[in-house]
C-alpha positions as a Markdown table, in Angstrom:
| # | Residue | x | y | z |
|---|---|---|---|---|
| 1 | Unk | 16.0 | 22.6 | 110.0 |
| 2 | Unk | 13.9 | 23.7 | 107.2 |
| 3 | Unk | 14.6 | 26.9 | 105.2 |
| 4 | Unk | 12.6 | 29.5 | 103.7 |
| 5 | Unk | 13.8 | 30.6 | 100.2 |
| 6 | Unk | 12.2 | 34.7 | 99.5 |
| 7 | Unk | 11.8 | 36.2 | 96.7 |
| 8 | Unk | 10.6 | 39.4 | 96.8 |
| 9 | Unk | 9.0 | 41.2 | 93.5 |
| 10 | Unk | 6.9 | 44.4 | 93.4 |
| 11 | Unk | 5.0 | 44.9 | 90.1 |
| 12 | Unk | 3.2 | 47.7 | 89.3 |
| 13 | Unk | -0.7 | 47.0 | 89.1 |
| 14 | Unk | -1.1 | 49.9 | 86.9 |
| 15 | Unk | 1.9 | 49.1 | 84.0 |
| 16 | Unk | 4.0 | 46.0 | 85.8 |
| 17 | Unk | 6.8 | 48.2 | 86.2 |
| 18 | Unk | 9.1 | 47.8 | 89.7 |
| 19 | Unk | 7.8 | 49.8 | 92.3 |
| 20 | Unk | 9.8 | 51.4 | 94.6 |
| 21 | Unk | 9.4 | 52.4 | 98.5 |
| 22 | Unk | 9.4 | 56.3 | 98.9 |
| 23 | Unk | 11.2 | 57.7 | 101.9 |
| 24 | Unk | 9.3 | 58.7 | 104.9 |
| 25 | Unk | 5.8 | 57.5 | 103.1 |
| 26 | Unk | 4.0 | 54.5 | 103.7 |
| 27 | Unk | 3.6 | 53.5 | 100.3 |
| 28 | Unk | 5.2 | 52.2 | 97.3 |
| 29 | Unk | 5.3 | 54.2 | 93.9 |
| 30 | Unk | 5.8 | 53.9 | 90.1 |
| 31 | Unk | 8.1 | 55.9 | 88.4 |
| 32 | Unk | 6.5 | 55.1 | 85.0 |
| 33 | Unk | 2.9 | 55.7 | 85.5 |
| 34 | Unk | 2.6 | 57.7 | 89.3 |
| 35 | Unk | 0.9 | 54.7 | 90.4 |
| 36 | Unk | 0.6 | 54.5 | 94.0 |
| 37 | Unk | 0.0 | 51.5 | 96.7 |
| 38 | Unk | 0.1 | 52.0 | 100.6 |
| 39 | Unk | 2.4 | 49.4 | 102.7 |
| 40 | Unk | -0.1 | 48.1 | 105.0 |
| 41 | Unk | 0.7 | 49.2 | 108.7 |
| 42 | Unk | -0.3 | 47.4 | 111.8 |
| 43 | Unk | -1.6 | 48.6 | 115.3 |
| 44 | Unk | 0.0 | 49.3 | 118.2 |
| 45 | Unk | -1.2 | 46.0 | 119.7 |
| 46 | Unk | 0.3 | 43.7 | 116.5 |
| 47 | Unk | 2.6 | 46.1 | 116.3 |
| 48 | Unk | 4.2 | 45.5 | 119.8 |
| 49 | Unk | 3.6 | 41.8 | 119.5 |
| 50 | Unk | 5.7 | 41.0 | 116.0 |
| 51 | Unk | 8.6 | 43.5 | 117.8 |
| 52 | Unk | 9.3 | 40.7 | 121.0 |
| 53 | Unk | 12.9 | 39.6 | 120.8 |
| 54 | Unk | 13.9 | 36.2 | 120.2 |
| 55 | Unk | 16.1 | 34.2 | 122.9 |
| 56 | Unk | 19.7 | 34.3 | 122.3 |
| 57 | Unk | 20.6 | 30.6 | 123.7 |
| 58 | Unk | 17.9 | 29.0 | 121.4 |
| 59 | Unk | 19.3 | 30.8 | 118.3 |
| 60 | Unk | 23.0 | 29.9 | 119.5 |
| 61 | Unk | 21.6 | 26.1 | 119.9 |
| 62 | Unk | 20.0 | 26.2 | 116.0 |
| 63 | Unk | 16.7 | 25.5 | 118.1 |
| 64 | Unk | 14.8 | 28.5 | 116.5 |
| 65 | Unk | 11.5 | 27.6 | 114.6 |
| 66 | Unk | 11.9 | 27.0 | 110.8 |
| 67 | Unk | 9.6 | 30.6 | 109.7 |
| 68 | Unk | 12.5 | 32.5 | 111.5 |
| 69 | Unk | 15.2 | 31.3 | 108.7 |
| 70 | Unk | 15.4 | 32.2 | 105.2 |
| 71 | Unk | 17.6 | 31.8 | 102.2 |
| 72 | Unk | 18.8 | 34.4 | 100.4 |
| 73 | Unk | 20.9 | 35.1 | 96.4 |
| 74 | Unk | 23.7 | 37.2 | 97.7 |
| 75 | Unk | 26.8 | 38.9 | 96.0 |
| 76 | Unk | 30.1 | 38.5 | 97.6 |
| 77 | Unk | 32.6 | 41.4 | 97.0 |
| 78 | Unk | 36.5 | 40.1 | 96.8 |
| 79 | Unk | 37.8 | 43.6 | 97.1 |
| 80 | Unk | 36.1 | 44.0 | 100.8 |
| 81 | Unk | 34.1 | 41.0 | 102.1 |
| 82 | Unk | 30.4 | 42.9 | 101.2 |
| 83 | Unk | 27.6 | 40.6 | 100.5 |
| 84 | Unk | 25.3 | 42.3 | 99.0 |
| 85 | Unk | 21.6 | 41.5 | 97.9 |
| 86 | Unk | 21.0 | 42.4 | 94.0 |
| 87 | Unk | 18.3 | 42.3 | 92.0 |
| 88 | Unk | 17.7 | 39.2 | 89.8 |
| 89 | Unk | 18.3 | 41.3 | 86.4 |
| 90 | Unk | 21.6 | 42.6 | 87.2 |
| 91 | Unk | 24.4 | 40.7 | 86.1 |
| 92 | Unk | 27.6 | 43.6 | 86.7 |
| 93 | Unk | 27.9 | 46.0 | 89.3 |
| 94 | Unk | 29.4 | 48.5 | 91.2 |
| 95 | Unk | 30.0 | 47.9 | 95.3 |
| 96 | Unk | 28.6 | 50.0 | 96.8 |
| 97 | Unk | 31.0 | 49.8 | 99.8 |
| 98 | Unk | 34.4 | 50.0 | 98.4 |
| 99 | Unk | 33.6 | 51.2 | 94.6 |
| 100 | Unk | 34.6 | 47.9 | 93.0 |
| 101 | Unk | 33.2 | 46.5 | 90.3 |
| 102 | Unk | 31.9 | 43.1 | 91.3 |
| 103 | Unk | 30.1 | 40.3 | 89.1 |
| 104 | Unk | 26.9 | 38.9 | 90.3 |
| 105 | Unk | 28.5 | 35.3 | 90.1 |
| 106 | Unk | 25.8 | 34.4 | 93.1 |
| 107 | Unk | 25.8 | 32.5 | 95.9 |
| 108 | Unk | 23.3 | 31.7 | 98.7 |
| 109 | Unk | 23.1 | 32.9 | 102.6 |
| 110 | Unk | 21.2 | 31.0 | 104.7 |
| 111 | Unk | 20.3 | 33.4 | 108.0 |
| 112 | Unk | 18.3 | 34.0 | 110.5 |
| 113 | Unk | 15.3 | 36.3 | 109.3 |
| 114 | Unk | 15.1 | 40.4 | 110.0 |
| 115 | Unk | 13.1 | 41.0 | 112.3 |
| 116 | Unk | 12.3 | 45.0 | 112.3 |
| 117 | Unk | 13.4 | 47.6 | 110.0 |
| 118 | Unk | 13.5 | 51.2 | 110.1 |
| 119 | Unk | 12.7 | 52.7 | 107.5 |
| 120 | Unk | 14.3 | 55.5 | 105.4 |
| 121 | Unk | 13.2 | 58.8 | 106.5 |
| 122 | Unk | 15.3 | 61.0 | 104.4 |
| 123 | Unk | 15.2 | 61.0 | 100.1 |
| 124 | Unk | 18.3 | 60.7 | 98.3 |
| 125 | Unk | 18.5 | 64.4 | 97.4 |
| 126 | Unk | 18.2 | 65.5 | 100.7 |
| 127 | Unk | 21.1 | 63.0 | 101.5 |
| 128 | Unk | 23.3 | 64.0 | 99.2 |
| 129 | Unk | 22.4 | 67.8 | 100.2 |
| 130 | Unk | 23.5 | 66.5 | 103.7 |
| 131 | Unk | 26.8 | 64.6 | 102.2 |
| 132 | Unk | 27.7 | 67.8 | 100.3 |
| 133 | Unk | 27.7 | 70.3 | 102.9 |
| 134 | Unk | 29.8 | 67.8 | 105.1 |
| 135 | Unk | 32.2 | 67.8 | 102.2 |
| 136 | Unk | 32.4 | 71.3 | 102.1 |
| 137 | Unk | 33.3 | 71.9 | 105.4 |
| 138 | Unk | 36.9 | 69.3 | 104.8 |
| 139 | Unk | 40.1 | 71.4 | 104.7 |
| 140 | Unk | 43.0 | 70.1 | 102.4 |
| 141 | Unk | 40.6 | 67.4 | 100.5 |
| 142 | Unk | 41.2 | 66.9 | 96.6 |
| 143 | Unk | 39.6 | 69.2 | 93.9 |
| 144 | Unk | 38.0 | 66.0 | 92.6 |
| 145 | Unk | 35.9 | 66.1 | 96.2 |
| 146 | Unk | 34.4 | 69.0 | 95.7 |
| 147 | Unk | 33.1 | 68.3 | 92.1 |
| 148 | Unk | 32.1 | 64.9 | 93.1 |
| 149 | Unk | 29.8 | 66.3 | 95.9 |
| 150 | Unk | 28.4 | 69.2 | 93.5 |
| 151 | Unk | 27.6 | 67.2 | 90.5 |
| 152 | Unk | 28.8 | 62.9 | 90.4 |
| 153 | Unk | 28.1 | 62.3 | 94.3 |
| 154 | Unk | 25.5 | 59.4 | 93.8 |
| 155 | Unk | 24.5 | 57.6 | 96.5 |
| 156 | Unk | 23.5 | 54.0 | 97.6 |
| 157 | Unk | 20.5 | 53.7 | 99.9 |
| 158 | Unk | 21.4 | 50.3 | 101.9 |
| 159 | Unk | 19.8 | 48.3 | 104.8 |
| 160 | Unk | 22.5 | 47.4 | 106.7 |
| 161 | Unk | 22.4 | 44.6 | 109.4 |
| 162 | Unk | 22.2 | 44.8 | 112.9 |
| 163 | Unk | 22.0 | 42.5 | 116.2 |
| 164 | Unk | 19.6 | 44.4 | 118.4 |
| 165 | Unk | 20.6 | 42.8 | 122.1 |
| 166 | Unk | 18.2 | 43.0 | 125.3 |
| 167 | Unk | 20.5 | 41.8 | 128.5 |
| 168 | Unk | 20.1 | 42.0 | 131.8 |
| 169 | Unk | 23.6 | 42.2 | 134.0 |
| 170 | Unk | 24.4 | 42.2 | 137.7 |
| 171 | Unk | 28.2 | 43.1 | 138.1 |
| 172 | Unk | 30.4 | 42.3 | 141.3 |
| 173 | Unk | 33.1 | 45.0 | 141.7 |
| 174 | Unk | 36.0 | 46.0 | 144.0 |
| 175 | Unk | 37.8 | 49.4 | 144.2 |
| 176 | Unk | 38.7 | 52.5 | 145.3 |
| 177 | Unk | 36.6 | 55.7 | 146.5 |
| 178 | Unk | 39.5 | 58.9 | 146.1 |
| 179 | Unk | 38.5 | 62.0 | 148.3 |
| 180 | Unk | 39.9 | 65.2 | 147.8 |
| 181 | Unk | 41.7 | 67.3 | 150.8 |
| 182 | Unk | 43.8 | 70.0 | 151.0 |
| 183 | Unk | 46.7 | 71.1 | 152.7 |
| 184 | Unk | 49.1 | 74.2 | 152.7 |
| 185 | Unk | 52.6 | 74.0 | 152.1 |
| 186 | Unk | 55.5 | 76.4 | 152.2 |
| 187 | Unk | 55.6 | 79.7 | 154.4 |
| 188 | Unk | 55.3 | 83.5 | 153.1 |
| 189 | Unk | 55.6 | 84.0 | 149.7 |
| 190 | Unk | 55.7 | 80.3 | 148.7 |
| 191 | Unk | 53.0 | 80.0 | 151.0 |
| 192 | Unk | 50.1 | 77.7 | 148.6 |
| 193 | Unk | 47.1 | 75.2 | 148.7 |
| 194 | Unk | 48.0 | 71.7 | 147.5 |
| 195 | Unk | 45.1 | 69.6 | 146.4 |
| 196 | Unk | 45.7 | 66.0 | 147.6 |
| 197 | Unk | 43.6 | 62.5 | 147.6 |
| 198 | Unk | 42.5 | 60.3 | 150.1 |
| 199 | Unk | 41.9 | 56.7 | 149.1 |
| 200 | Unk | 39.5 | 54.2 | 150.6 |
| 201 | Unk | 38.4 | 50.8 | 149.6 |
| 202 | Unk | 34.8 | 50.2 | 147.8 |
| 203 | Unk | 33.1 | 47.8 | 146.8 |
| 204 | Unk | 29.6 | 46.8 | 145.9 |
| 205 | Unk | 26.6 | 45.4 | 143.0 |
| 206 | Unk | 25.4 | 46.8 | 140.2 |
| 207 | Unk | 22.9 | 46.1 | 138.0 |
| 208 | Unk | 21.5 | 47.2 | 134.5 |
| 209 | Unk | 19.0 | 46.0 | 132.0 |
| 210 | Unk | 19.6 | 46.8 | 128.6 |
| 211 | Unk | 17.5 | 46.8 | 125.7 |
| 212 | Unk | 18.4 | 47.2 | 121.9 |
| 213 | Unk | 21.6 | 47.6 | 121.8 |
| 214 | Unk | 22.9 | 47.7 | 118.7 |
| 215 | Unk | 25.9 | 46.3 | 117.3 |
| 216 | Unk | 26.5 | 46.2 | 113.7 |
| 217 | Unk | 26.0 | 42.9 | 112.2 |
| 218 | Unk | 29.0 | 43.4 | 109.0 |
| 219 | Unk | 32.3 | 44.3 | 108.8 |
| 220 | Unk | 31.9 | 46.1 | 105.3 |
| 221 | Unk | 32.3 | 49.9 | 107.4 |
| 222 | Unk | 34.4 | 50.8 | 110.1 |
| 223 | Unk | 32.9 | 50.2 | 113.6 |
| 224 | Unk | 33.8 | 53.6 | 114.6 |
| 225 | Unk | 32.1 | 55.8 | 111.7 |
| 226 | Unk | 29.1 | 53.4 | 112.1 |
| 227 | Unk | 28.7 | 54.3 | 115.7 |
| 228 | Unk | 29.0 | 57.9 | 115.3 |
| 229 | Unk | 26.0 | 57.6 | 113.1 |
| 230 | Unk | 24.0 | 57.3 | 116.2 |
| 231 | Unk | 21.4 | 57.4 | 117.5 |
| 232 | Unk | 18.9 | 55.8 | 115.9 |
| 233 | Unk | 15.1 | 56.3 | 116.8 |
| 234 | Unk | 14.3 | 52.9 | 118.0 |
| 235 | Unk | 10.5 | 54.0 | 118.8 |
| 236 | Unk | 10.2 | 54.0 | 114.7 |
| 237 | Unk | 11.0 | 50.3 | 114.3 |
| 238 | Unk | 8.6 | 48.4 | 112.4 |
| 239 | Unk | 7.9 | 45.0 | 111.8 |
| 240 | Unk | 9.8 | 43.7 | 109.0 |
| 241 | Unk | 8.3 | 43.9 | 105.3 |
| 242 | Unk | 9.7 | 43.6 | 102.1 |
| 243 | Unk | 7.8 | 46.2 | 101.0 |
| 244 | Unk | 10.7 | 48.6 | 102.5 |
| 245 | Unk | 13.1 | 47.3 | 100.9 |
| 246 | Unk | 11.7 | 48.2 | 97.4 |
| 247 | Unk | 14.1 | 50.0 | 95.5 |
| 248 | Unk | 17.3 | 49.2 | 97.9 |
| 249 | Unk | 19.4 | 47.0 | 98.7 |
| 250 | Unk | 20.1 | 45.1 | 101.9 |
| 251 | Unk | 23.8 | 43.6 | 103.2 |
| 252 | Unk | 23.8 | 40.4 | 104.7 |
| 253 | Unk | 25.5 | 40.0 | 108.2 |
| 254 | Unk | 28.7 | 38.6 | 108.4 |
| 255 | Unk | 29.2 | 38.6 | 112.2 |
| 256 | Unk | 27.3 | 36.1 | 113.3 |
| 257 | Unk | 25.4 | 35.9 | 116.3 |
| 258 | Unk | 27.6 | 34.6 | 119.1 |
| 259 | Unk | 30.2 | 36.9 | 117.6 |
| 260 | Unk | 27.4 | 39.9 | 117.8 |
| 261 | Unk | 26.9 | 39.6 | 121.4 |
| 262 | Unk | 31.3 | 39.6 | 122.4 |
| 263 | Unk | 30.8 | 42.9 | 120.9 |
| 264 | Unk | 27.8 | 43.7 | 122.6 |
| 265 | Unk | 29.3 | 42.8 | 125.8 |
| 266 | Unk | 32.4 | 45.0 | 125.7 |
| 267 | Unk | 30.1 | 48.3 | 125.2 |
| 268 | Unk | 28.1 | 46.8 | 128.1 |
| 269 | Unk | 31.3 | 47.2 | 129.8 |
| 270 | Unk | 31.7 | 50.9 | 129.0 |
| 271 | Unk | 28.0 | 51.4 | 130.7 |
| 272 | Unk | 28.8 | 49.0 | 133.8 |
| 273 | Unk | 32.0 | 51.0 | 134.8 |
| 274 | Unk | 30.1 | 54.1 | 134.6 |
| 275 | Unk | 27.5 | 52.8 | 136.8 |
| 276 | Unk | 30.0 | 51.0 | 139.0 |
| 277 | Unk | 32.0 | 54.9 | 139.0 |
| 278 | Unk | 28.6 | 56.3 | 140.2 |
| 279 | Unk | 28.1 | 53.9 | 142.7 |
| 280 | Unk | 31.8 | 54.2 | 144.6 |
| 281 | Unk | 31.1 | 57.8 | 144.7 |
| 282 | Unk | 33.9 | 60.6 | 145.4 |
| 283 | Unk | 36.1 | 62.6 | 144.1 |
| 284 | Unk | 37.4 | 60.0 | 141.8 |
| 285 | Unk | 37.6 | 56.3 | 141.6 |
| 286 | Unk | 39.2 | 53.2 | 140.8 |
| 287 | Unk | 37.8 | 49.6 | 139.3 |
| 288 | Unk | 40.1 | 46.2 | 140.3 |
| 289 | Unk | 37.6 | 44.0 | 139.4 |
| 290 | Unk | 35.1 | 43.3 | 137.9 |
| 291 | Unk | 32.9 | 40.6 | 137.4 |
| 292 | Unk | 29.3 | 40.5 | 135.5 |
| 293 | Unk | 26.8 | 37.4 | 135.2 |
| 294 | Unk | 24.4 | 37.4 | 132.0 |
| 295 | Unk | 20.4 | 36.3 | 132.1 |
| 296 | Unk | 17.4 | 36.8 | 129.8 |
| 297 | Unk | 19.9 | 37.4 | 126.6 |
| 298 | Unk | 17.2 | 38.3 | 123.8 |
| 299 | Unk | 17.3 | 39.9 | 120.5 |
| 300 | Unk | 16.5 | 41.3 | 117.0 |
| 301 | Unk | 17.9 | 41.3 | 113.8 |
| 302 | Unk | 17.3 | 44.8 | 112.3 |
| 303 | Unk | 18.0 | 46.6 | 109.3 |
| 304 | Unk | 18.9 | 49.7 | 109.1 |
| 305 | Unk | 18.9 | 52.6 | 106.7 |
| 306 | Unk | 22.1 | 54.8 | 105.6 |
| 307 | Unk | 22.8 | 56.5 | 102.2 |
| 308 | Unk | 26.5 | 55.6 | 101.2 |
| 309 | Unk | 28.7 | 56.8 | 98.8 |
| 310 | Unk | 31.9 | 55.4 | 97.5 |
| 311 | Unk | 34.9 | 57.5 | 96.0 |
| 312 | Unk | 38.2 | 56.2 | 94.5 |
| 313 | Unk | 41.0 | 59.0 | 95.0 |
| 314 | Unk | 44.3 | 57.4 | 93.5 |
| 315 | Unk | 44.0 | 54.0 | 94.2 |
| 316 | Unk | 42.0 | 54.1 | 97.1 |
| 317 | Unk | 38.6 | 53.8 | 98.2 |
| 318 | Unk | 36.6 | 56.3 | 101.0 |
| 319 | Unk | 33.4 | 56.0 | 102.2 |
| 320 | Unk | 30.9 | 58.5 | 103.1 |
| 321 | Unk | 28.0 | 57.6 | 104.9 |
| 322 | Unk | 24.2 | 59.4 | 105.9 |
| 323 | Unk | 22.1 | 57.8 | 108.5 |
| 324 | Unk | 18.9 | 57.5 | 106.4 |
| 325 | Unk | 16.6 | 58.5 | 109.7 |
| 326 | Unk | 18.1 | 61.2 | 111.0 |
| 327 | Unk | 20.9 | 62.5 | 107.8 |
| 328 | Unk | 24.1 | 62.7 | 110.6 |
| 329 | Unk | 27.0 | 62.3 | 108.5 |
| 330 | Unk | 30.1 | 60.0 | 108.8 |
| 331 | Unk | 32.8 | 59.1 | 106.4 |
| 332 | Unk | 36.9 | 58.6 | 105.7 |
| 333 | Unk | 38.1 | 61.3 | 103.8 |
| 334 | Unk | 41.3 | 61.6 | 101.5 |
| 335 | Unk | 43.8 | 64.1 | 102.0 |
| 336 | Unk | 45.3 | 66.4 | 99.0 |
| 337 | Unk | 49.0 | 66.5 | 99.9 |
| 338 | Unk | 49.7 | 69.1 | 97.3 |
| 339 | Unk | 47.3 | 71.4 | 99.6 |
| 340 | Unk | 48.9 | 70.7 | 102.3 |
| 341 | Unk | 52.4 | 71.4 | 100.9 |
| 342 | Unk | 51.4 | 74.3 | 99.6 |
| 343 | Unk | 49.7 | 76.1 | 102.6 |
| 344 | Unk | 52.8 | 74.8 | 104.4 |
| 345 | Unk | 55.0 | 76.9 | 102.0 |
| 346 | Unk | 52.7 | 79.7 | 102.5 |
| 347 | Unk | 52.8 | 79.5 | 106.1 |
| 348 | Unk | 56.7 | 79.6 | 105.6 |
| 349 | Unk | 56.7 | 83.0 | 103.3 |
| 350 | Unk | 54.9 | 84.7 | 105.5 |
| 351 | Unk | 57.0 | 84.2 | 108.5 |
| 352 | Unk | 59.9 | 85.2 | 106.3 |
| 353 | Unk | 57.6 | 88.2 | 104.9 |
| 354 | Unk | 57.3 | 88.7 | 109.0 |
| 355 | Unk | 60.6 | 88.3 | 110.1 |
| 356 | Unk | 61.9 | 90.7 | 107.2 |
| 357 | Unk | 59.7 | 93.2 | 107.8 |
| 358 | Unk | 60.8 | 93.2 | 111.8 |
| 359 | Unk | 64.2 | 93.5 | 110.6 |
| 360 | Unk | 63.6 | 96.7 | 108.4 |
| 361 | Unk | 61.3 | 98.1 | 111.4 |
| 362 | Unk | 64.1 | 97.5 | 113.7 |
């Protein structure tokens, strides 16, 4: 199959400068000269037409035309698996995952094309006022933490890579449907209501259609923290254009399709029983089986926007992140044990300072 090698370059017209994308503007800017140049938008029509999904078997089978690959110059971090796009000037780093310094020694990553994108809504400033307040608000963290939020706290915007899945399911199921009753027990004083349940067997169809659900496409972040990032608008995808990217950078996935859509299946799984809970009814319920067939698999690679920031407390890297649309917050923080020794000494005093006082009182 053919592949497409992108470069993409944005030159001032004004001074040749790089451009960059401004958050939540349509447009590209110089720093240099103020220069500014819209990114041309689409209408609804187009618009709708270049968002279609793409079929899962024929992307699992290599059978996808040869304009949906490309090729692109990557960096691989060592420290924690990252690849990274760079620009083609930059020969030494920072990663902006894990804090380590990485050397553009390049490589190439062949992979199916983004799709969409959303764009960043939300500047840097007002991510890092986002960051900082989140900061704030972490009991016991190092004295570093707050300094590095007020003042050193740069961040990263990144495009980070997802599998955007649109699946219809019909799931078989067998069960139980529990019904509360109640009974009284004892006599006089010990006389009471005991809550009791009365089990039936269930069972039944369900089915679901669901469109874009995400999965994260790399395993530079923990799954968690990137889920609680959510949700993302997905009414502001656009088609995707370089011109976004402008200024960032953009990982590469690393889970590739088929491994996308395990992923995909087990929070399918978590709506099913839900729906399959629903439909038994009752007081409460019970699943013993479960069984769900698969048709019209579809989907998107995306990109997605989050400011990141990485901070090395003794050793040890911790990540911050900002959804770039929406500024929710998510991140692993470090713990200062001395603060945590100390108010535990505290505590201590005062229940002495208590206890001796209660003695003299007494």
């Amino acid at each position: 199959m053919a592949t497409l090698q992108q470069e993409h370059r944005f030159p001032c017209a004004q001074c040749g400068a790089s451009l960059r994308f401004e958050p939540g503007q349509a447009r590209l800017s110089c720093a240099y000269c103020g220069h500014e140049q819209p990114i041309p938008q689409m209408d609804d029509a187009t618009r709708g037409t270049a968002l279609q999904s793409v079929d899962y078997h024929d992307a699992v089978a290599n059978a996808l035309p040869p304009e949906e690959i490309e090729e692109t110059t990557v960096v691989n971090c060592a420290t924690c698996g990252a690849q990274v796009e760079f620009e083609e000037h930059v020969h030494s780093a920072e990663c902006p995952f894990c804090a380590s310094p990485v050397v553009t020694d390049t490589g190439t990553h062949r992979h199916i094309k983004p799709h969409a994108i959303l764009a960043f809504k939300l500047s840097e400033r007002d991510a890092h006022d986002k960051m900082s307040a989140w900061l704030k608000g972490l009991w016991f963290a190092p004295s570093t933490l707050a300094k590095y939020a007020r003042s050193t706290g740069k961040l990263n915007g990144l495009y980070v890579p997802y599998w955007a899945f649109d699946v219809a399911t019909r799931s078989s199921y067998s069960g139980q449907r529990g019904t509360y009753y109640y009974v009284t027990t004892g006599t006089g004083k010990n006389r009471r209501r005991v809550r009791r349940t009365r089990w039936s067997a269930a069972s039944g169809q369900v089915s679901r259609k669901f469109l874009d659900l995400l999965v994260m496409a790399a395993q530079s972040l923990p799954r968690a923290n990137i889920r609680r990032l959510e949700p993302w608008t997905m009414a502001d995808l656009q088609p995707y254009n370089a011109d976004y990217l402008s200024g960032f950078r953009a990982e590469a996935y690393t889970v590739e399709l088929p491994d996308g859509f395990e992923i995909a299946k087990e929070r399918m799984e978590e709506q099913i029983r839900a729906d399959i809970c629903r439909d038994i009814g009752g007081d409460e319920q019970r699943i013993s089986s479960l069984s769900t067939d698969y048709s019209d698999e579809r989907f998107k690679h995306l990109l997605l926007p989050i400011w990141m920031a990485a901070y090395r407390y003794r050793g040890k890297s911790y990540r911050f992140i900002v959804n770039g649309q929406t500024g929710r917050v998510q991140g692993e923080r470090p713990w200062s044990w001395p603060k945590i020794a100390g108010a535990v000494l505290a505590g201590l005093a005062l229940l002495a300072l208590a206890f001796f006082i209660a003695e003299m009182g007494g």
